[in-house]
PASEBA-1860 file (N, C-alpha, C; in nm, 3 decimals):
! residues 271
1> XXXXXXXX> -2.736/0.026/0.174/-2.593/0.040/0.206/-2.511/0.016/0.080 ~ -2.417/0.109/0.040/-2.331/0.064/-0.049/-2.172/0.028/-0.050 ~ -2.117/-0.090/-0.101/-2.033/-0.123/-0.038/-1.923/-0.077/-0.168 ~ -1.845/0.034/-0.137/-1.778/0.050/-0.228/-1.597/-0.009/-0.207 ~ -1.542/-0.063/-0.305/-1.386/-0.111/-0.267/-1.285/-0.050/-0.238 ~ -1.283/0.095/-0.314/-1.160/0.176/-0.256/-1.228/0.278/-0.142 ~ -1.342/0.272/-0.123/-1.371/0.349/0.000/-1.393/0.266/0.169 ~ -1.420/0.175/0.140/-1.462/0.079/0.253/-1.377/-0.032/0.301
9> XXXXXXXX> -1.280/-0.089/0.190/-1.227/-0.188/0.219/-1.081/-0.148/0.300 ~ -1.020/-0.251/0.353/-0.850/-0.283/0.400/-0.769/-0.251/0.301 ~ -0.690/-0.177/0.337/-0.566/-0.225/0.193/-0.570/-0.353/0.182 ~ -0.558/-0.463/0.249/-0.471/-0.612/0.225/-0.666/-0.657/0.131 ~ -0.760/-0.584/0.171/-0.889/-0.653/0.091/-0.969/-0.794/0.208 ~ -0.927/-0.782/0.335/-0.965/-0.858/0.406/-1.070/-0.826/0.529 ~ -1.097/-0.688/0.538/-1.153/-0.653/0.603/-1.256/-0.523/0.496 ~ -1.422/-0.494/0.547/-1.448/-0.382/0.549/-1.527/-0.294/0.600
17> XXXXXXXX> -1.516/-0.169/0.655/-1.526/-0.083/0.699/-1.713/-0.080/0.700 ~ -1.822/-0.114/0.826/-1.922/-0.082/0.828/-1.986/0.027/0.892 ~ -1.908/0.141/0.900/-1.932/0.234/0.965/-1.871/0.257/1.099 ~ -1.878/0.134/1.176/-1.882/0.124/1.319/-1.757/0.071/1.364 ~ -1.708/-0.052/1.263/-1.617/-0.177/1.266/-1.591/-0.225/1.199 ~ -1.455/-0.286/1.219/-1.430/-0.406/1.060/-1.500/-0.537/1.070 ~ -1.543/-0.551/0.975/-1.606/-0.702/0.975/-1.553/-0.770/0.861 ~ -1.527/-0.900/0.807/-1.450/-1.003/0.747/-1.499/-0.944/0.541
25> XXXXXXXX> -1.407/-1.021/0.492/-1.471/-1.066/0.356/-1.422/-1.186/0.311 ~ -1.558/-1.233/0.210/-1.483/-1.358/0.219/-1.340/-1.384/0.178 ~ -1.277/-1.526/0.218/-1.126/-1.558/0.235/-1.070/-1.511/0.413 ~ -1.130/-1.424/0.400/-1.014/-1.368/0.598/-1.008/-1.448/0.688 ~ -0.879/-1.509/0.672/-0.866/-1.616/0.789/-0.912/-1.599/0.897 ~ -0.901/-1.730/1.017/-0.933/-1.692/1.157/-0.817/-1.559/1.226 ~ -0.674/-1.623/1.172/-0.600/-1.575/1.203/-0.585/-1.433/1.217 ~ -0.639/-1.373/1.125/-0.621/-1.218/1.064/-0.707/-1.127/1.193
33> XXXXXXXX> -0.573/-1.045/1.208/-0.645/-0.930/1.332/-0.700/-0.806/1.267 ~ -0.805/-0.806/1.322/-0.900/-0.657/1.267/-0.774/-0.515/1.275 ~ -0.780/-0.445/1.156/-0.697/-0.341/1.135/-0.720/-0.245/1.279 ~ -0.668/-0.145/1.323/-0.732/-0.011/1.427/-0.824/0.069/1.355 ~ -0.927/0.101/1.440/-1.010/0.162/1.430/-1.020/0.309/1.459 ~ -1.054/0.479/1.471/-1.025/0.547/1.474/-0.951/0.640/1.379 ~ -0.870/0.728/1.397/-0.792/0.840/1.356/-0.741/0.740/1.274 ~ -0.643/0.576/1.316/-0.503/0.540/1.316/-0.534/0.443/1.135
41> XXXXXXXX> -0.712/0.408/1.133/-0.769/0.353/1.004/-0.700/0.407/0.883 ~ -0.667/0.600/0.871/-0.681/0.695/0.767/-0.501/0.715/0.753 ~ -0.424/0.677/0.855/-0.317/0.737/0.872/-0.185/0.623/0.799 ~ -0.132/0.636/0.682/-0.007/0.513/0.664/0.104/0.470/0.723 ~ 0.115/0.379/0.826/0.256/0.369/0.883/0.121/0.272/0.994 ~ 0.018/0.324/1.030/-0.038/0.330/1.146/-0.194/0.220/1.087 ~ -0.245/0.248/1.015/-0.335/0.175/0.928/-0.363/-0.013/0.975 ~ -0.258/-0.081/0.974/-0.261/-0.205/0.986/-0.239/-0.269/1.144
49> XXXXXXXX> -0.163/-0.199/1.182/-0.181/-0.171/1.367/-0.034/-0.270/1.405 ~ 0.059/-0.326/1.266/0.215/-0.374/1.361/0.278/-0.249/1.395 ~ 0.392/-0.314/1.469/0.461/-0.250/1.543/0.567/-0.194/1.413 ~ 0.637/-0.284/1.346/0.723/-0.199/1.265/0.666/-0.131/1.190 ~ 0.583/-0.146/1.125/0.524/0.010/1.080/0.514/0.095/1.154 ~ 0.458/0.136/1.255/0.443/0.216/1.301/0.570/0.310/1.373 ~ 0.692/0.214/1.349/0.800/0.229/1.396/0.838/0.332/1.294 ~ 0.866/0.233/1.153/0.905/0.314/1.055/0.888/0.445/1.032
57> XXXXXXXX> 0.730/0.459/1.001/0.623/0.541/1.008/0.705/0.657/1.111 ~ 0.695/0.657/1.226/0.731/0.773/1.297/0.885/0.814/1.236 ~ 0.940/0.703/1.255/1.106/0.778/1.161/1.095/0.842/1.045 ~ 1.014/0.804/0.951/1.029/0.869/0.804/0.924/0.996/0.827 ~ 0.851/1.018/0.947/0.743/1.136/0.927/0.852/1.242/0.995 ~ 0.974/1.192/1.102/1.039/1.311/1.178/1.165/1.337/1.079 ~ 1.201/1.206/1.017/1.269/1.274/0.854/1.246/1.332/0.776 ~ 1.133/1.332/0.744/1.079/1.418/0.660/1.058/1.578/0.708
65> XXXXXXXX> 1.018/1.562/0.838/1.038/1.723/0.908/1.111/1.778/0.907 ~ 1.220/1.662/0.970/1.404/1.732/0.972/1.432/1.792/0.836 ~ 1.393/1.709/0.702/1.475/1.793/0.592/1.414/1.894/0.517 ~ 1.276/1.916/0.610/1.200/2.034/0.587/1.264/2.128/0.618 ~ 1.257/2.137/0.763/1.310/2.258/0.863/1.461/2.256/0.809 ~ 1.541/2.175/0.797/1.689/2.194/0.730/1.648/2.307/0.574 ~ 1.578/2.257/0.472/1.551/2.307/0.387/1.556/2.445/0.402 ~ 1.457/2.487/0.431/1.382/2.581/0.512/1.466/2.680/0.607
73> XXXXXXXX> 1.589/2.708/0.619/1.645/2.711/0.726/1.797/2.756/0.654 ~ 1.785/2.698/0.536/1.882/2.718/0.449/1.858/2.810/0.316 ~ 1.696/2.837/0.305/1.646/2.960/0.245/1.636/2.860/0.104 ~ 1.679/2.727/0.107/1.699/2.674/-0.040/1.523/2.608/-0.071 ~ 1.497/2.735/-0.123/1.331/2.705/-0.187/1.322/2.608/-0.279 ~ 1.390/2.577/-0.438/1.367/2.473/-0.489/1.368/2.319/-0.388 ~ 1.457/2.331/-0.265/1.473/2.177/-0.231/1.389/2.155/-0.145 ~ 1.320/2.287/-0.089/1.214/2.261/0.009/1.089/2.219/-0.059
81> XXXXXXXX> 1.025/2.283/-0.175/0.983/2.230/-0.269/0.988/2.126/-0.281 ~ 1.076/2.058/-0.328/1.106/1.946/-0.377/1.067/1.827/-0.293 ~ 1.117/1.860/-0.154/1.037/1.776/-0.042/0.899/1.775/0.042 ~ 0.866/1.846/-0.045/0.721/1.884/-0.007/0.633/1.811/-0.118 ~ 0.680/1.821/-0.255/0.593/1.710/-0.358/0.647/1.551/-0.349 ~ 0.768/1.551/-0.274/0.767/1.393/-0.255/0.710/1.353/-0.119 ~ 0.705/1.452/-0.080/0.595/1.387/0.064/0.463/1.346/0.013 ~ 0.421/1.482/-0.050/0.283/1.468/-0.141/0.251/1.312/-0.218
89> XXXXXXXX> 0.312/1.298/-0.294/0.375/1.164/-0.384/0.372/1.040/-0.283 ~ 0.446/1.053/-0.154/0.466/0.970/-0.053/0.256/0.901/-0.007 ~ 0.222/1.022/0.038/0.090/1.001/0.072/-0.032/0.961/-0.016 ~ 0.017/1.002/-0.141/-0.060/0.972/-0.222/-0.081/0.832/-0.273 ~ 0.061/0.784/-0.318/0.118/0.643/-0.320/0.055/0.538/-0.238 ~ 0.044/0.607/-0.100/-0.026/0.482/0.009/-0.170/0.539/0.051 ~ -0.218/0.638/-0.017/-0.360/0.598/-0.026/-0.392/0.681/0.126 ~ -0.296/0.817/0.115/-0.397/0.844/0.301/-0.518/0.951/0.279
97> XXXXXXXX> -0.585/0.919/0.372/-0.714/0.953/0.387/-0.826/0.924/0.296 ~ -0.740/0.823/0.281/-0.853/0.799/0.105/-0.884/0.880/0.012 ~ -0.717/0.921/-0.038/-0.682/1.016/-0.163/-0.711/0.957/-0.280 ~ -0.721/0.807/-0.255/-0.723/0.816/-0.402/-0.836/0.758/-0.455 ~ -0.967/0.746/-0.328/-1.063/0.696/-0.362/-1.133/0.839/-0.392 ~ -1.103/0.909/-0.342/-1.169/1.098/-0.353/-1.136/1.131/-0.457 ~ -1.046/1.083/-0.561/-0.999/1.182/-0.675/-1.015/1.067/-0.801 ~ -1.043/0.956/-0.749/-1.063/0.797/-0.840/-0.964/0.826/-0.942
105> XXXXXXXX> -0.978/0.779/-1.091/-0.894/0.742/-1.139/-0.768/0.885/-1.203 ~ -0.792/0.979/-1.126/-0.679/1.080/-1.199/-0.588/1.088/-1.062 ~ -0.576/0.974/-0.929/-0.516/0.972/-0.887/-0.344/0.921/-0.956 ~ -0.347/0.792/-1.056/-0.254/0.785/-1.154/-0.176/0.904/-1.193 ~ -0.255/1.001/-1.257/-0.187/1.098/-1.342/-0.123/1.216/-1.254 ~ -0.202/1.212/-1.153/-0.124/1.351/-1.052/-0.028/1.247/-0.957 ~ -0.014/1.144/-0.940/0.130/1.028/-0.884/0.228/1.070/-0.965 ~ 0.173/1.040/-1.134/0.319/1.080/-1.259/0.356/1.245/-1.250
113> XXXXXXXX> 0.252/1.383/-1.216/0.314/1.470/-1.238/0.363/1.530/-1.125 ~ 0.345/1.508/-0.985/0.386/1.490/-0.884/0.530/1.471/-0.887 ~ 0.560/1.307/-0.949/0.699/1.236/-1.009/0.821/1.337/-1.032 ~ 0.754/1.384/-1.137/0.806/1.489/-1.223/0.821/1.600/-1.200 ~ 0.759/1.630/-1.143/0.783/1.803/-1.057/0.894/1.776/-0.910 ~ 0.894/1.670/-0.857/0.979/1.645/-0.749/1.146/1.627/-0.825 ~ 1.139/1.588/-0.959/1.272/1.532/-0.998/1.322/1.650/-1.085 ~ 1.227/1.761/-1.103/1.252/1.910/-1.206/1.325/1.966/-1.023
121> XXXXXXXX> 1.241/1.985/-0.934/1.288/2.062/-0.841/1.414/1.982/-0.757 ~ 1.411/1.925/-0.758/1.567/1.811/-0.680/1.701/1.797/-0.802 ~ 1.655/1.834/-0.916/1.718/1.849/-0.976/1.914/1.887/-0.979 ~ 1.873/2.074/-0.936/1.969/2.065/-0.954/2.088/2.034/-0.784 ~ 2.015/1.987/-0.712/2.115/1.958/-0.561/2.138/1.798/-0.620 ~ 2.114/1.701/-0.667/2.116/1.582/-0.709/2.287/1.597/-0.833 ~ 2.262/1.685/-0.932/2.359/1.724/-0.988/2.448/1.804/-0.906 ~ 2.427/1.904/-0.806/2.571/1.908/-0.718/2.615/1.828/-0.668
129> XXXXXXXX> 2.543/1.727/-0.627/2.597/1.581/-0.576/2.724/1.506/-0.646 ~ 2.662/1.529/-0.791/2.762/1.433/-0.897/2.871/1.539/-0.878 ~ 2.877/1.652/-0.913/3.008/1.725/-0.910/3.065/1.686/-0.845 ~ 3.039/1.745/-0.694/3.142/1.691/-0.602/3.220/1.571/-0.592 ~ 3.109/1.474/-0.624/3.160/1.349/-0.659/3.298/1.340/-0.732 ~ 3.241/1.422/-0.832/3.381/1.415/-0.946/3.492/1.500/-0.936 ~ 3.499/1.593/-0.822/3.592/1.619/-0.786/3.706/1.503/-0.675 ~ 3.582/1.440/-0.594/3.698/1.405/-0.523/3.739/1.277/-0.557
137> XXXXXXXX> 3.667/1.227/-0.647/3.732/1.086/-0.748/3.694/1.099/-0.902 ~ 3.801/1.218/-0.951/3.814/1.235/-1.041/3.834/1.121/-1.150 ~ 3.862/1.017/-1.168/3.920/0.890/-1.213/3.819/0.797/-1.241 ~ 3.770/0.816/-1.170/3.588/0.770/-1.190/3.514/0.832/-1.290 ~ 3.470/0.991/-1.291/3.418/1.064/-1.419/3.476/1.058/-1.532 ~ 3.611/1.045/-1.513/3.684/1.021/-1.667/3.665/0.852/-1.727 ~ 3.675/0.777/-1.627/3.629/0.642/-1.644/3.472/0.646/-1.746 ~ 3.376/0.767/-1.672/3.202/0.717/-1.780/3.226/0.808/-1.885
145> XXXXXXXX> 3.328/0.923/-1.893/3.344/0.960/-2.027/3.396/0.892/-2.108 ~ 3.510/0.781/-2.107/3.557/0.719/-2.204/3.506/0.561/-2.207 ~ 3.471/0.526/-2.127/3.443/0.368/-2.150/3.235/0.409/-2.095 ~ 3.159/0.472/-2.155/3.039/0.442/-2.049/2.989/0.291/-2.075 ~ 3.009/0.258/-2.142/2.913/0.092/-2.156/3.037/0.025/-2.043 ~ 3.131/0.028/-1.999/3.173/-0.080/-1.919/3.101/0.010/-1.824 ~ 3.133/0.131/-1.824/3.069/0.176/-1.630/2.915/0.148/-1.645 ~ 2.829/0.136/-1.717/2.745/0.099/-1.725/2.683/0.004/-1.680
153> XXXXXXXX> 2.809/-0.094/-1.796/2.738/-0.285/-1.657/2.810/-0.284/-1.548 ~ 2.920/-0.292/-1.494/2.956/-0.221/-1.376/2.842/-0.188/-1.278 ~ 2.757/-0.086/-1.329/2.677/-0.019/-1.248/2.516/-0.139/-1.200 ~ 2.509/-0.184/-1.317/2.378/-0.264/-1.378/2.340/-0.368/-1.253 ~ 2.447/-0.387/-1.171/2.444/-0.499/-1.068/2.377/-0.454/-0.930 ~ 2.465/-0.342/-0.921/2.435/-0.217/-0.830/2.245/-0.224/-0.845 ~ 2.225/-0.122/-0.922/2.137/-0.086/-0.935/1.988/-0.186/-0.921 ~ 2.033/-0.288/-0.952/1.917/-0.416/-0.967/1.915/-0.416/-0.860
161> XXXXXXXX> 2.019/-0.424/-0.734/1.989/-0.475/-0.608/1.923/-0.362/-0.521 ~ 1.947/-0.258/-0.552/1.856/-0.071/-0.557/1.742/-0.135/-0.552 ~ 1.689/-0.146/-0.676/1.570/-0.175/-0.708/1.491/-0.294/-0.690 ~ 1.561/-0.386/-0.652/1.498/-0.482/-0.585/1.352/-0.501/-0.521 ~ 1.333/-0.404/-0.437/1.213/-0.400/-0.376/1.121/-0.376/-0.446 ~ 1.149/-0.261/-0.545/1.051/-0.190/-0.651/0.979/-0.348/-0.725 ~ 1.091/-0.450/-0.811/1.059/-0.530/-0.887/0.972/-0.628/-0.823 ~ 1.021/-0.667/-0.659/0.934/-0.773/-0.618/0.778/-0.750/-0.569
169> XXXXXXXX> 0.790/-0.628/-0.551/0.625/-0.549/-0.517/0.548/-0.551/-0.654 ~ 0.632/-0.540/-0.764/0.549/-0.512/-0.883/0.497/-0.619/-0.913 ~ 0.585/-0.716/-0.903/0.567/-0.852/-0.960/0.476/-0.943/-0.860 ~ 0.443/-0.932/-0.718/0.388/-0.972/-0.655/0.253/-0.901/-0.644 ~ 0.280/-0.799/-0.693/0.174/-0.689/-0.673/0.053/-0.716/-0.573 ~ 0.158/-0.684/-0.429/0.118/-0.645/-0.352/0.007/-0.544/-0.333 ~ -0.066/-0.503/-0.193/-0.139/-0.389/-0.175/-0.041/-0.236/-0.188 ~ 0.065/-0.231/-0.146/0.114/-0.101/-0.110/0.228/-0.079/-0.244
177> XXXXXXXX> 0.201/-0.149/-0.362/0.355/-0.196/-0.436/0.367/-0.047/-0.473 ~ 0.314/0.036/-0.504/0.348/0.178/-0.538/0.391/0.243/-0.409 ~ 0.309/0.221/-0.285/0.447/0.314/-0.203/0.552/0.238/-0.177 ~ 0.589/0.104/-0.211/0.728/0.044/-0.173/0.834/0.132/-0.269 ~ 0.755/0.081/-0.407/0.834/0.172/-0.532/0.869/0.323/-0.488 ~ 0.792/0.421/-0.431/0.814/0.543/-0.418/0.932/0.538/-0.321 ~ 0.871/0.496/-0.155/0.985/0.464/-0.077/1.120/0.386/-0.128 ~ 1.104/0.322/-0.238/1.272/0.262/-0.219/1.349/0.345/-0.346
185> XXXXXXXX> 1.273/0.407/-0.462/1.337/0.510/-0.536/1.379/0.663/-0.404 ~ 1.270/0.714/-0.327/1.330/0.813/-0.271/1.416/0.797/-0.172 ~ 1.400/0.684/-0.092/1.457/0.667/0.058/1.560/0.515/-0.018 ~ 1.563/0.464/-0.093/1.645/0.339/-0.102/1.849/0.356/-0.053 ~ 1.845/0.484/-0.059/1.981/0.461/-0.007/2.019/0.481/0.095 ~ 1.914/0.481/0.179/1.946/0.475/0.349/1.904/0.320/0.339 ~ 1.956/0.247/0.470/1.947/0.107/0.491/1.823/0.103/0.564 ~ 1.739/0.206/0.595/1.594/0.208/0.684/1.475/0.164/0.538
193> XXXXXXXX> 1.527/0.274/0.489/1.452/0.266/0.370/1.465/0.200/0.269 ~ 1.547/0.113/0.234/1.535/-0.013/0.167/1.473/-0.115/0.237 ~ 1.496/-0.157/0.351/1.483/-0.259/0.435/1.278/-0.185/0.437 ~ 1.248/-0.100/0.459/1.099/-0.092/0.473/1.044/-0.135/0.337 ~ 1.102/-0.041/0.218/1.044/-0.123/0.076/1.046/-0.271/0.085 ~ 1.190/-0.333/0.115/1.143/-0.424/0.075/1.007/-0.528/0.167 ~ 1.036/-0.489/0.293/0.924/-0.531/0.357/0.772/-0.533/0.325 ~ 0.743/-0.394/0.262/0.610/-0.371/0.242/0.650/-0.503/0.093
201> XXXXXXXX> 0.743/-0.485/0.030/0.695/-0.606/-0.123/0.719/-0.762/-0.075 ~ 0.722/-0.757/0.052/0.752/-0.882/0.022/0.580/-0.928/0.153 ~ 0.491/-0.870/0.161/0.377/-0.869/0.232/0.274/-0.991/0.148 ~ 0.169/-1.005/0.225/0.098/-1.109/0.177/0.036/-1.025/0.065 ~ -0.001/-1.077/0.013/-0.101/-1.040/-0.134/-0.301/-1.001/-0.067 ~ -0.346/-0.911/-0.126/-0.461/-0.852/-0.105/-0.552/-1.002/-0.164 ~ -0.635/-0.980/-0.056/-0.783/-1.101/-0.130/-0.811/-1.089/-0.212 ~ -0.806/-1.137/-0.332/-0.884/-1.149/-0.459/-1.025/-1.167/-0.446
209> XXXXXXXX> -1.051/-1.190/-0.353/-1.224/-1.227/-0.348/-1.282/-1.140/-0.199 ~ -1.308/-1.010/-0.200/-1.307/-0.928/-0.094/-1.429/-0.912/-0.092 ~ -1.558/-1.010/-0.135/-1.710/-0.990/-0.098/-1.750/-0.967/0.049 ~ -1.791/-0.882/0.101/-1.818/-0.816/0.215/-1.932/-0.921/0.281 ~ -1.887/-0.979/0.438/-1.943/-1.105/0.484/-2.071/-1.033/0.671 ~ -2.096/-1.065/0.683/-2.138/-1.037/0.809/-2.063/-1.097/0.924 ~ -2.079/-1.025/1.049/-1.984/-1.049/1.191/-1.992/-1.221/1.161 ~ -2.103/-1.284/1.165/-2.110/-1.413/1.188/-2.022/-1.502/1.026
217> XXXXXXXX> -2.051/-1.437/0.957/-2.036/-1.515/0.794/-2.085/-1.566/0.775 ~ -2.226/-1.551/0.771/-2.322/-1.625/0.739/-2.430/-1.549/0.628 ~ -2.382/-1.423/0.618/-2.445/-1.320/0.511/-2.366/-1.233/0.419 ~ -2.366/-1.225/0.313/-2.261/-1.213/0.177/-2.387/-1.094/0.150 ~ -2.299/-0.963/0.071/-2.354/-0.856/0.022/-2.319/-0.861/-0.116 ~ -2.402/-0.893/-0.204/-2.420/-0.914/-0.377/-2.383/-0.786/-0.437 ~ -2.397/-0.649/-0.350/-2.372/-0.531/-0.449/-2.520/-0.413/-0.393 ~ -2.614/-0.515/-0.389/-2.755/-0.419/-0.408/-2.796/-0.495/-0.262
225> XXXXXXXX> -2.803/-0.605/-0.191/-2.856/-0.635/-0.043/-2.801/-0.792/0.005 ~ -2.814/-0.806/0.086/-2.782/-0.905/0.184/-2.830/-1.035/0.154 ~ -2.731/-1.133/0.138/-2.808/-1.293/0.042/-2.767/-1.381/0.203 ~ -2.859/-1.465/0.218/-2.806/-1.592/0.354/-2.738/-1.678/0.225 ~ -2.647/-1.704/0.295/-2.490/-1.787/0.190/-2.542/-1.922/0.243 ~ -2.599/-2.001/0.328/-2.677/-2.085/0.361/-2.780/-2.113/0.229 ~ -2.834/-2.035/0.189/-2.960/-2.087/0.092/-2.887/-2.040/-0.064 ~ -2.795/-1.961/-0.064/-2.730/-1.903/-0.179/-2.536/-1.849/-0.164
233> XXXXXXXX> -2.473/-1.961/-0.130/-2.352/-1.916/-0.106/-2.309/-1.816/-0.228 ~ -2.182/-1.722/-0.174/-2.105/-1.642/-0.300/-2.076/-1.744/-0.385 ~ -2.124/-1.666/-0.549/-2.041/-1.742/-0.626/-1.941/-1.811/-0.659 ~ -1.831/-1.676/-0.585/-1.699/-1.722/-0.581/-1.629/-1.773/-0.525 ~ -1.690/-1.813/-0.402/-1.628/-1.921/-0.298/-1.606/-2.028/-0.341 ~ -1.496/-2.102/-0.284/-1.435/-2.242/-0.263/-1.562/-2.354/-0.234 ~ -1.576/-2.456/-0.307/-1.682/-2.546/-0.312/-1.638/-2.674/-0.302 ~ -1.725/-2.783/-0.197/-1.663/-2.934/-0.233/-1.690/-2.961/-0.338
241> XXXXXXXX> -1.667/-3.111/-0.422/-1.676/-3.107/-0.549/-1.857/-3.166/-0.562 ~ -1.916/-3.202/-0.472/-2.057/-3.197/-0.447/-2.115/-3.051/-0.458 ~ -2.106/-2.959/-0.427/-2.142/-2.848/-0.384/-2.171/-2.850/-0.267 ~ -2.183/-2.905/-0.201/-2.304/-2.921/-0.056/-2.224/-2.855/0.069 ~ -2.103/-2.826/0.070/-2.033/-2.693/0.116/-1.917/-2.624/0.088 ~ -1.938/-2.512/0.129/-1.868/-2.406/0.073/-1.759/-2.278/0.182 ~ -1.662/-2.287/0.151/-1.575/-2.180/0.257/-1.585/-2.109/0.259 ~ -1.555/-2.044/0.370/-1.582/-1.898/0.424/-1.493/-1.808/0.470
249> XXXXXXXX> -1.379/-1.920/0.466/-1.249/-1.802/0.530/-1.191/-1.907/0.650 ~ -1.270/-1.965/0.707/-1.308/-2.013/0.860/-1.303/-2.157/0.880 ~ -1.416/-2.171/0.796/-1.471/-2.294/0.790/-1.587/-2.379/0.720 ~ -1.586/-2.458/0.669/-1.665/-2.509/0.578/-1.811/-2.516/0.638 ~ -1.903/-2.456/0.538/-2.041/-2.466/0.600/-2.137/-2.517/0.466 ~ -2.254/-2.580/0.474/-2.323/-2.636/0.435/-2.430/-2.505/0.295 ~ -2.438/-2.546/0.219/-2.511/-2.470/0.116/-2.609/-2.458/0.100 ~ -2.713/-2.553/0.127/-2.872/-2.572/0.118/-2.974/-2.560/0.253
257> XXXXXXXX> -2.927/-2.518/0.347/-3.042/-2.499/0.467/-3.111/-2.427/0.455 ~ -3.259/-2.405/0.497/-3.308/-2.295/0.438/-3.319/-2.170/0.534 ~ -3.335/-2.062/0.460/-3.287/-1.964/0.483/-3.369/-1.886/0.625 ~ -3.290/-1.799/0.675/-3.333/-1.716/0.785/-3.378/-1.562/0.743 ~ -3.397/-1.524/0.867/-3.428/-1.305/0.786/-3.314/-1.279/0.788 ~ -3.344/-1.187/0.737/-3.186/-1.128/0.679/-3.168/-1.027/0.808 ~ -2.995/-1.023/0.811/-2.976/-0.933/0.954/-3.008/-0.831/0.963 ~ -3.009/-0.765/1.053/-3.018/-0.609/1.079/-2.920/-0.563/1.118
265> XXXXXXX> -2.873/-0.415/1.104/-2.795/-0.367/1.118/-2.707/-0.371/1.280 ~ -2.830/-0.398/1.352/-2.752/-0.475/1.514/-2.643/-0.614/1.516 ~ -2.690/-0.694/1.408/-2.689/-0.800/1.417/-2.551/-0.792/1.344 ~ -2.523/-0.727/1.200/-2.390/-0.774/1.145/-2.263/-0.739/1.199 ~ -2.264/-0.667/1.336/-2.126/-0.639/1.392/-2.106/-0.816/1.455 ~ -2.180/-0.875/1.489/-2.176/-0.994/1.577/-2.087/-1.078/1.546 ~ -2.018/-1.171/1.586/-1.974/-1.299/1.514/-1.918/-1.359/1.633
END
């Protein structure tokens, strides 16, 4: 069996995927509810199984339709375009269907040209925006032609609180901090879509220690087969300062008993 991380694991790194079911890794509290299983595993909004996601999730997927079919409807091809590579961008960002474990590391570079092709084609409706603007508060455009460094900091306050979500996902670096960033640059000026960025950045942090455990936790997968954590706990687990036990997520268990057979594939859904 091979246990790979961007194919098998949780976003949050607390659960992974044995074919059948989620089963723990080490660190996963008692607390922590097994993700959904099915279709809802592959799908973002739907993936982790709360309710406001899934809430969100349906609003931003029938928004996104609406300004399709609006697009679309209006014959305006660059903007339909345009919302068609930030959807792209959107999905890619959060990892659906396991895009970005299928394309591994040139998922990065098609996120940046993705970026870039959404902001060439939005282009120029973003700049009719400003026009208008400057028609109907003319006093304002003449304001960043002659003073731009005051409209500048002026603006600088604004904008930080924009971006807000972007900075605290980065800096927390969260599981989802790239689709918060995407969602709160594309959607940040609706109050849905700030309020979801910042939600996803302000989420618990992914396990640092996501060694793949059995139903019971009593069997740790090294990479190449199945060790009893009883006769050989993970390295990286939490230890008394004796050694003589070691955590599991759960609960402290003893290090030196000697060892049992190793499970079978019946056996590691159990716990």
């Amino acid at each position: 069996m091979k246990i790979s991380r961007n194919q098998t694991l949780s976003r949050d790194r607390f659960w992974w995927w044995d074919g059948h079911s989620w089963q723990p890794t080490l660190g996963t509290p008692a607390q922590a509810g097994r993700p959904p299983s099915g279709w809802r595993r592959r799908v973002p909004g739907f993936r982790r199984g709360s309710a406001w996601r899934m809430v969100v999730a349906v609003l931003g997927y029938l928004g996104i339709a609406a300004t399709l079919a609006t697009g679309l409807a209006n014959l305006n091809l660059a903007g339909f375009l345009g919302e068609l590579t930030a959807l792209a961008l959107l999905l890619l960002a959060a990892d659906a269907f396991g895009v970005q474990s299928r394309i591994g590391i040139l998922w990065a570079p098609a996120a940046l040209a993705l970026a870039a092709l959404t902001v060439l084609l939005l282009a120029p409706e973003v700049s009719h925006g400003f026009q208008q603007g400057c028609q109907s508060r003319p006093g304002t455009c003449e304001a960043w032609k002659e003073q731009p460094g005051y409209v500048a900091g002026r603006l600088a306050i604004p904008l930080l609180l924009y971006l807000l979500p972007t900075v605290i996902a980065l800096v927390r670096a969260v599981p989802d901090r790239w689709l918060a960033a995407c969602i709160n640059v594309l959607f940040g000026l609706t109050c849905i879509g700030w309020l979801a960025a910042l939600a996803l950045s302000l989420e618990r942090r992914g396990n640092p220690v996501p060694v793949p455990l059995s139903g019971d936790r009593r069997w740790w997968w090294s990479g190449s087969r199945w060790i009893d954590s009883t006769a050989m706990p993970p390295p990286m687990a939490a230890r008394t300062p004796d050694g003589a036990w070691w955590w599991n997520g759960v609960e402290w268990r003893p290090a030196a008993t000697p060892p049992a057979s190793a499970p079978t594939v019946a056996t590691l859904g159990t716990g």
